[in-house]
N, C-alpha and C positions, 0 to 999 in steps of 0.2 A: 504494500500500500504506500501511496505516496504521501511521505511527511510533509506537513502545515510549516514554514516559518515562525520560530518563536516571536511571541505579539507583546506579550508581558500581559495573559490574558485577565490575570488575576490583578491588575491595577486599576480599581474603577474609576481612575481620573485619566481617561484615555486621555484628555486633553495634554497630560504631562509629556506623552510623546511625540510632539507636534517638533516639528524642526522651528527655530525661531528666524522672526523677519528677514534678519539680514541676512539668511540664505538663500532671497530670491529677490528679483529685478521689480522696478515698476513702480504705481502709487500703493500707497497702503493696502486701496481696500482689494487691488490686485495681488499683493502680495500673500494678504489672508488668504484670499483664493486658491493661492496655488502651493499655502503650508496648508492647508487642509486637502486639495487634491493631491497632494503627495503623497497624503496619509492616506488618503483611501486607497490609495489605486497600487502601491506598496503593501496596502493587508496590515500597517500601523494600525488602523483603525479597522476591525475584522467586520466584514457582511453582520448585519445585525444590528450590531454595537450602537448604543446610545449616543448623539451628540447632544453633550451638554453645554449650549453656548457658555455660559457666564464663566467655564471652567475654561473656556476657549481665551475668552476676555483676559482673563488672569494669567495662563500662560503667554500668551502674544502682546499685552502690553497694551491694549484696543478699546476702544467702547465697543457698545452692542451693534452699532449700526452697519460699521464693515464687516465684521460676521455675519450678522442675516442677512448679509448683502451676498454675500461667498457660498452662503446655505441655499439660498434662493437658486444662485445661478447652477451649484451641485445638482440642485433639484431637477431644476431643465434640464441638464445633462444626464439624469437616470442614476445618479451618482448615490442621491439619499432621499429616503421617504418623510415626508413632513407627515404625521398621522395625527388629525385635528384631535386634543384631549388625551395627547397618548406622550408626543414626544415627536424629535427629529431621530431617525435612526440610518446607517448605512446600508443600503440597497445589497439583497443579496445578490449573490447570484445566481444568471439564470442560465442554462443549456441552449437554450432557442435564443437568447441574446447573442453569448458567444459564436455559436453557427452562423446567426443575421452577421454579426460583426464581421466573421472570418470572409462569408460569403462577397459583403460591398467592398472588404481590403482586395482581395483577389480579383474581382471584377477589374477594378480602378490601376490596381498594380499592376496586374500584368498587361494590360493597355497600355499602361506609361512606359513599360519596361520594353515594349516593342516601339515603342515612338522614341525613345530615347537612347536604342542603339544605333539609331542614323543618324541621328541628331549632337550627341553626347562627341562633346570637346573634349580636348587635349588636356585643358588643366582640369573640366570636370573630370574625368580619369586620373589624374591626377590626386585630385580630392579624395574622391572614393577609395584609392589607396592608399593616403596616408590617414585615411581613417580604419580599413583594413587594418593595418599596421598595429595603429592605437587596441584593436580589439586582439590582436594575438596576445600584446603585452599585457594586457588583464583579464585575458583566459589563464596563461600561466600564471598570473597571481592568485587565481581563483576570486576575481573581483565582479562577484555578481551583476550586484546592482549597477556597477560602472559599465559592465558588458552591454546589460541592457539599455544603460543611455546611451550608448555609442551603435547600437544597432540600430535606436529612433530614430536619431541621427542618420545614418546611411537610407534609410526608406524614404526620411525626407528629405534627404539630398537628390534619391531618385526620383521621387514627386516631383519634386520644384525644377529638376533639367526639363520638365516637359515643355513651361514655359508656361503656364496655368496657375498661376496665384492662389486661388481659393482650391485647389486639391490637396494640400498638406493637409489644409483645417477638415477638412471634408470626411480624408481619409483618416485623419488620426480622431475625429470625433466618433466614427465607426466603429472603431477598435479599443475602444476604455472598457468594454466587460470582457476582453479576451486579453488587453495588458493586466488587469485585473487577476484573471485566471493565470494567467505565464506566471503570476511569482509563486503559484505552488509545485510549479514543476522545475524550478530553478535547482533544487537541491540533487535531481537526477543526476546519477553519473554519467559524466562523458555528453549533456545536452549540450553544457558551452561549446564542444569543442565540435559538436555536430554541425550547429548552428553555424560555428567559425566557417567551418567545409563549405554551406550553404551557400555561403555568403561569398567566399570566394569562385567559387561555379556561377553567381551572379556575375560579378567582377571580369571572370575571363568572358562571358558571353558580350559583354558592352567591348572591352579590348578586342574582342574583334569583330565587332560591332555587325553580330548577327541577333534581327531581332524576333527570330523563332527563337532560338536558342536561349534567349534575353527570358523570353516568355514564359518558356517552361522552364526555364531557373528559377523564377519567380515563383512559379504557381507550385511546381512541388515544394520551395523551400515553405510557403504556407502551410499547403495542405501536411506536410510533414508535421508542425506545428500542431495542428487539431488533432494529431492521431494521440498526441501528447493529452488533451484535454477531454478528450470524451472519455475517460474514467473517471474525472473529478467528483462529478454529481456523486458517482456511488461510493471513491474513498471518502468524502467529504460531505456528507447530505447536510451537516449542519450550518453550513456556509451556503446553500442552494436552498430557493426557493422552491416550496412542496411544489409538485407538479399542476397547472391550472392555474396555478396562482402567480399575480405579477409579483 
């Protein structure tokens, strides 16, 4: 069975593990924003879990207004449920979410990944290797979470060669209940160094800038992905929404 990331579940002041301000860009009430989407979508703050603003207020420094500002917009995002008379709590997750997820990243990606083997420059190539580069070095660290930001990174380096502005946001708004789901299979052995392969098989399809090849780099390196996540619901049913239910 595949083991959870420890949460520190037994600390009722999830608030306490929030990363503070100044490790993110912006105005404030941006910045709330994205120390609370960090927490969710990292499993800081586990499917279920209680937000307690006012514990939010205290840890971040804040008044009330840029929190329910930050909670509001989690909301629209599917991120956390407001339950009138009950509390704000973190969205679990869902199976049929992750699939829709997987389903609009693949459509989108491998689209761009064939438009952007004819298209894709010398320094973009470039780019995408010295970001290559960055992920061997903290595969051999065994640096998780840095893997995974330097993976965001190269997806959305490939979105944005298409020349399409609003496809980064598009696609990566698609994929918040399947980044969600990635961090419980982060502990598997050997997925970093899978993904590293994936990634490189992308890489050689753009260098020689064939975009069949581009495409189905892309598509299996996803679909590879989901074969990883469709056992979650049953090691993890407590993290997933009872079935029927949003």
């Amino acid at each position: 069975m595949l083991q959870a990331p420890p949460t520190g579940s037994q600390d009722l002041n999830g608030a306490a593990r929030l990363l503070p301000l100044d490790r993110f860009q912006g105005s404030l009430g941006q910045r709330v924003y994205q120390s609370l989407q960090q927490a969710i979508l990292t499993l800081t703050y586990r499917p279920g879990e209680v937000i307690r603003k006012p514990q939010i207020c205290d840890r971040l420094g804040v008044s009330r207004s840029p929190v329910a500002d930050a909670v509001a917009k989690l909301a629209a995002e599917g991120l956390v449920d407001v339950v009138p008379q009950a509390g704000t709590f973190v969205t679990r997750l869902s199976m049929t979410d992750i699939r829709e997820g997987a389903f609009i990243r693949e459509a989108i990606e491998t689209a761009a990944a064939e438009l952007v083997a004819v298209i894709i420059t010398d320094d973009q190539l470039r780019d995408l290797r010295r970001n290559l580069m960055l992920q061997e070095t903290l595969v051999a660290d065994g640096d998780q979470q840095g893997f995974m930001q330097l993976d965001g990174q190269m997806h959305e380096m490939l979105l944005s060669f298409t020349g399409f502005p609003r496809l980064p946001q598009v696609s990566q708004t698609a994929w918040l209940s399947v980044h969600r789901a990635r961090q419980l299979i982060l502990p598997v052995p050997g997925r970093l160094r899978t993904t590293l392969d994936e990634h490189r098989r992308i890489l050689a399809a753009f260098e020689a800038r064939d975009p069949q090849a581009a495409r189905l780099a892309v598509q299996q390196h996803l679909r590879q992905l989901l074969t990883y996540l469709q056992p979650l619901e049953r090691d993890h049913p407590d993290l997933f929404s009872p079935q029927g239910q949003p």
